[in-house]
C-alpha positions as CSV (number, residue, x, y, z in Angstrom):
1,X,-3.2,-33.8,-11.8
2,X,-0.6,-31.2,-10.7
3,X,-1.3,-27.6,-11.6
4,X,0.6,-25.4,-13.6
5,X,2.0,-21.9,-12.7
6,X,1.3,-20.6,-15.9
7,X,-2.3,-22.5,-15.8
8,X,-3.3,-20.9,-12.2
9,X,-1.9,-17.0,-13.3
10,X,-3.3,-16.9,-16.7
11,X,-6.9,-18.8,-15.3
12,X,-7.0,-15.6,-12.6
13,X,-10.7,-14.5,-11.4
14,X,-9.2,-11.4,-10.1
15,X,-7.5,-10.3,-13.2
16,X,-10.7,-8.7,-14.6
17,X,-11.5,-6.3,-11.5
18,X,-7.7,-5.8,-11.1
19,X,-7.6,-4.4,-14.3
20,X,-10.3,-1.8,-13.6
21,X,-8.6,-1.1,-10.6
22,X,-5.2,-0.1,-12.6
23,X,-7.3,2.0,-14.8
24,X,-9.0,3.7,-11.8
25,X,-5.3,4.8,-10.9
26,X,-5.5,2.3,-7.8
27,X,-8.7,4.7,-6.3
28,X,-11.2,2.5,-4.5
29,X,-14.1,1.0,-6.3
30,X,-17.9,0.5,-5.4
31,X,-18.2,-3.0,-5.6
32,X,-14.4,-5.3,-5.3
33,X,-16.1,-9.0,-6.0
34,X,-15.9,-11.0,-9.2
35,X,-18.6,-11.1,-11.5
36,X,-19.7,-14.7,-10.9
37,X,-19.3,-14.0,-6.9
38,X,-21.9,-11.4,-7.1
39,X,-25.5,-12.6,-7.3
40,X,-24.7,-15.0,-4.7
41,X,-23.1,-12.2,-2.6
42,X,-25.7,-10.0,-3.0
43,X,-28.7,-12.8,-2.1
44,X,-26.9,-13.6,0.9
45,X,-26.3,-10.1,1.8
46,X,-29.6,-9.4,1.8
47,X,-30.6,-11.7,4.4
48,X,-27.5,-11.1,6.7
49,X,-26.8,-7.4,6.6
50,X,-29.2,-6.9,9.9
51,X,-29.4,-10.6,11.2
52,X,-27.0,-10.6,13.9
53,X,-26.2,-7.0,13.5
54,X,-24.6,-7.5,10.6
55,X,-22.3,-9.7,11.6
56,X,-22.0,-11.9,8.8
57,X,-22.2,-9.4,6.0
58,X,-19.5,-9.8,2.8
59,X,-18.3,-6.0,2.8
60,X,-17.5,-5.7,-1.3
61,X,-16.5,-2.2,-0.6
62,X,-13.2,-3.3,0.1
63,X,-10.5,-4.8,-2.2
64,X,-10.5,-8.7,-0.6
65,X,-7.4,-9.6,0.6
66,X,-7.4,-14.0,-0.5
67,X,-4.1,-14.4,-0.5
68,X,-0.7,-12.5,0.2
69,X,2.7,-12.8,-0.1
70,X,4.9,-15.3,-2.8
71,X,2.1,-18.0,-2.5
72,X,3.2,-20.4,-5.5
73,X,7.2,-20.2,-4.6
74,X,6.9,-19.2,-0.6
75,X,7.8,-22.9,2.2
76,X,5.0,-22.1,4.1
77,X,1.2,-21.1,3.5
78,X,-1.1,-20.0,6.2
79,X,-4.7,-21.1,6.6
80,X,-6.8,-18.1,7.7
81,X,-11.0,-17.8,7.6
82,X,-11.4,-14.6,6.0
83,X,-10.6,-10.8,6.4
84,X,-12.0,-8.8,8.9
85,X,-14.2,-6.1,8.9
86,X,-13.2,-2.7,10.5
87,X,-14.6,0.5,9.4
88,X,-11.5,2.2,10.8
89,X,-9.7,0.1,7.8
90,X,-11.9,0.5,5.1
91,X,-12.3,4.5,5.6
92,X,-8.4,5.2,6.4
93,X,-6.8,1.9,4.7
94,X,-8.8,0.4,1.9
95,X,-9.1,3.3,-0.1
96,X,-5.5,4.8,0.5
97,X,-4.7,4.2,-3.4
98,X,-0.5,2.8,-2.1
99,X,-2.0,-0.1,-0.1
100,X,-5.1,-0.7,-3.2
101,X,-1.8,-1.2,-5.2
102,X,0.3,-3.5,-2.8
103,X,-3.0,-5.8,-2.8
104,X,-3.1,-5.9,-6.6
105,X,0.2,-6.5,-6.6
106,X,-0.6,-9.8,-4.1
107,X,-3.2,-11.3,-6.1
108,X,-1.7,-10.8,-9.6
109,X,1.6,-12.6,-7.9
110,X,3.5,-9.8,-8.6
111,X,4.1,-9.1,-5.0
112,X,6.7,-11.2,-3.6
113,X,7.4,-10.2,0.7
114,X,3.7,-11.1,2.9
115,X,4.6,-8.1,5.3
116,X,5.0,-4.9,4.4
117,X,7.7,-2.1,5.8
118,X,5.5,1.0,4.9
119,X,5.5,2.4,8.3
120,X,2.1,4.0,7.9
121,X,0.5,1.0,6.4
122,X,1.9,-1.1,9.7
123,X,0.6,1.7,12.0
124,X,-2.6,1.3,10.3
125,X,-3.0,-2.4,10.4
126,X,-0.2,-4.2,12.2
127,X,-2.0,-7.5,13.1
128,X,0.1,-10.1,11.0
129,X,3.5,-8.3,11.8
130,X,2.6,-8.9,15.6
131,X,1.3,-12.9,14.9
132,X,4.4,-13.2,13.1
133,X,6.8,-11.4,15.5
134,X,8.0,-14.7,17.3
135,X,9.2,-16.2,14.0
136,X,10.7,-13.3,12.7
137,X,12.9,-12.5,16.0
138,X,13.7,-16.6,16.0
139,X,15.3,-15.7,12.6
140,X,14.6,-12.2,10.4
141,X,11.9,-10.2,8.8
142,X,13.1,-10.7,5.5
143,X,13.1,-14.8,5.8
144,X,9.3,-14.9,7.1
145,X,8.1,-12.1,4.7
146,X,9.7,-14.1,2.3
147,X,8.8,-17.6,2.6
148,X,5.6,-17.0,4.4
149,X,2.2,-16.8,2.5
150,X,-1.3,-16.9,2.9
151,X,-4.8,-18.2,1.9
152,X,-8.3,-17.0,3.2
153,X,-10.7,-19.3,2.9
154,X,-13.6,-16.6,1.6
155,X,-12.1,-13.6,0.2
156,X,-14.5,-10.9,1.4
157,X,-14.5,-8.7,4.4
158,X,-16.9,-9.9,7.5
159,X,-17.2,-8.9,10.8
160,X,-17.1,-12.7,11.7
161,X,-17.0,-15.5,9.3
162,X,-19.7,-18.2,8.0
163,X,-20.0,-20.2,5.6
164,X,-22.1,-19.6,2.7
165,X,-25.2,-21.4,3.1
166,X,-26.2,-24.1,-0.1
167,X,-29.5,-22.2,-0.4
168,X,-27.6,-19.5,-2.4
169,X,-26.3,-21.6,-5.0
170,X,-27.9,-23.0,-8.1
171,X,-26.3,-26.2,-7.8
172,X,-27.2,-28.0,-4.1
173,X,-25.9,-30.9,-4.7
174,X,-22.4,-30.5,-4.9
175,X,-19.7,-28.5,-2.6
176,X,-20.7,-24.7,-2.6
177,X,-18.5,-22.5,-2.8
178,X,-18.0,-19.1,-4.6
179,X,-16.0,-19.2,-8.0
180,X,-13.2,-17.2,-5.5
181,X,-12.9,-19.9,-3.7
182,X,-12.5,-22.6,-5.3
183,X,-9.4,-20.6,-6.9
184,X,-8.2,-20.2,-3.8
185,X,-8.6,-24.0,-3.2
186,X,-6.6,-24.8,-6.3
187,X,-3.9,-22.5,-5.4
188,X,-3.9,-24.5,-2.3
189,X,-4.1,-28.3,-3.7
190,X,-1.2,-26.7,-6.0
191,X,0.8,-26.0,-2.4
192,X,0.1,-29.0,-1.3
193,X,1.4,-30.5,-4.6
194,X,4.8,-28.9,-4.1
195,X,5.2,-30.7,-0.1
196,X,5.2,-26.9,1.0
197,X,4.0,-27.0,5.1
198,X,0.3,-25.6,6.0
199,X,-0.7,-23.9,9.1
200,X,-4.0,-24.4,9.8
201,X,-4.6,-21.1,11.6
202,X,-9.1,-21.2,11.5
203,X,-11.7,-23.1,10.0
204,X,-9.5,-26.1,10.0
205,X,-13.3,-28.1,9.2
206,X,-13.8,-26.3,6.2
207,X,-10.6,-26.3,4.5
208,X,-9.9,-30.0,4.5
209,X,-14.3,-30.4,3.3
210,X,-13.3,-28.0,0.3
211,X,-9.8,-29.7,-0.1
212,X,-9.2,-33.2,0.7
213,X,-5.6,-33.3,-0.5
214,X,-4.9,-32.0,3.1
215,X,-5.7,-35.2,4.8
216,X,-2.8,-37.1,3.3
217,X,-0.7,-34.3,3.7
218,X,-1.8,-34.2,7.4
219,X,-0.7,-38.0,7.4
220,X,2.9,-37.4,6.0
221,X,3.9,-34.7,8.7
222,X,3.0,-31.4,6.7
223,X,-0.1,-30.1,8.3
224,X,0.4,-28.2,11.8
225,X,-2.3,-26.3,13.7
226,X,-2.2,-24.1,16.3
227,X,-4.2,-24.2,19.5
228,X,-6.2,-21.0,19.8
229,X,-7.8,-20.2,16.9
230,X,-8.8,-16.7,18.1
231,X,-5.3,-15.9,18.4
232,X,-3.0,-16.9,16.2
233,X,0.2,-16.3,17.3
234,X,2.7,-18.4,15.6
235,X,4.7,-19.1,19.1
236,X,5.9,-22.4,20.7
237,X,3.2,-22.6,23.0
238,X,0.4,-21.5,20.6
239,X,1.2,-24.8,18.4
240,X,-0.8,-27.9,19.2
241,X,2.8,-29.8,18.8
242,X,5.5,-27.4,20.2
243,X,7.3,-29.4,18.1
244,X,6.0,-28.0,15.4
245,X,7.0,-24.8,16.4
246,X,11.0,-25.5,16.1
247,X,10.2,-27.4,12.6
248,X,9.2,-23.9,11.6
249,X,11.9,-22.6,12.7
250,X,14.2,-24.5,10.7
251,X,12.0,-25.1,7.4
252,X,12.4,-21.0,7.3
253,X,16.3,-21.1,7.9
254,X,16.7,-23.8,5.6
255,X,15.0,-21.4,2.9
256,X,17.4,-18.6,2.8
């Protein structure tokens, strides 16, 4: 059964926290997960914040970034792991009150462009701007801020992603996943509803395990992946089709 826009905004699991964060004046806050996220978060935290130096650690410190730009209008959604962890970020960016806000406004929907043109936000974080560079010489900033969005598949900061072991949840018998996530999986199936085209950027096993729609939309020509997941520059030879790369192309011109 389709999903409804007014269904998916009003149904929000951020909208709680992103209310405390408008109160707070857009200053950081201790703790950025979801109530229902947070026992599980904290459990696995606790066995992962030394194992492997850390590497695997969900950093609630820091507002998550799960998905950006005009995700339930935008052509073209982008498949991504999860955010990285930088301490560089979260002391200079992720508690710079202007870019707390322009995430708020990305998971209430308000925000419409993925990229943003605050110079000093860019200087501080460039990395999508330069994965998306190719695409928006091929045709403009505007048109891929525009009509490109994004999903991570865990919301929280980590050095490197995992997925959350079934030992953490209640309920082993079925899919884990945190209540995040599977928001972020219905945003998707709701993308997938509309025929809009996926870029499977990472963790191309674990999205189409959470969300099976993608299979059939794999079949029908509306699934592309790229080749190296460690870098994921959308460019012609970075596509496993270079095909693909020129249906991009003209999906985004074709969306003015």
């Amino acid at each position: 059964m389709k999903e409804c826009i007014d269904t998916l905004k009003r149904e929000n699991p951020w909208s709680d926290l992103l209310q405390k964060i408008i109160e707070e004046k857009y200053n950081p806050l201790s703790s950025n997960s979801i109530d229902s996220d947070k026992e599980i978060i904290d459990n696995y935290n606790k066995d992962y914040e030394t194992k492997n130096e850390g590497i695997y650690k969900l950093y609630t410190s820091m507002l998550p970034y799960h998905y950006s730009g005009n995700i339930l209008n935008s052509s073209i959604v982008l498949l991504a792991s999860n955010p990285g962890y930088n301490s560089e970020e979260e002391k200079n960016l992720y508690v710079n009150p202007d870019f707390i806000k322009e995430t708020v406004q990305h998971l209430s929907f308000e925000r419409k462009e993925l990229l943003s043109t605050d110079p000093e936000r860019i200087k501080e974080s460039s990395y999508w701007h330069d994965k998306l560079d190719t695409l928006i010489k091929k045709t403009s900033f505007d048109i891929v801020s525009n009509n490109i969005s994004k999903i991570q598949f865990n919301p929280y900061h980590s050095i490197k992603f995992k997925n959350i072991p079934k030992k953490y949840f209640n309920d082993k018998s079925k899919n884990c996943y945190l209540d995040s996530q599977k928001y972020g999986f219905r945003l998707l199936n709701y993308c997938i509803s509309e025929g809009k085209v996926i870029i499977v950027l990472r963790s191309k096993k674990s999205w189409f395990e959470a969300v099976p729609a993608l299979n059939n939309h794999l079949k029908n020509g509306k699934v592309f992946e790229i080749k190296n997941y460690r870098q994921p520059y959308l460019t012609k030879n970075n596509f496993t089709n270079k095909d693909d790369f020129y249906t991009i192309i003209d999906n985004l011109k074709n969306n003015l």
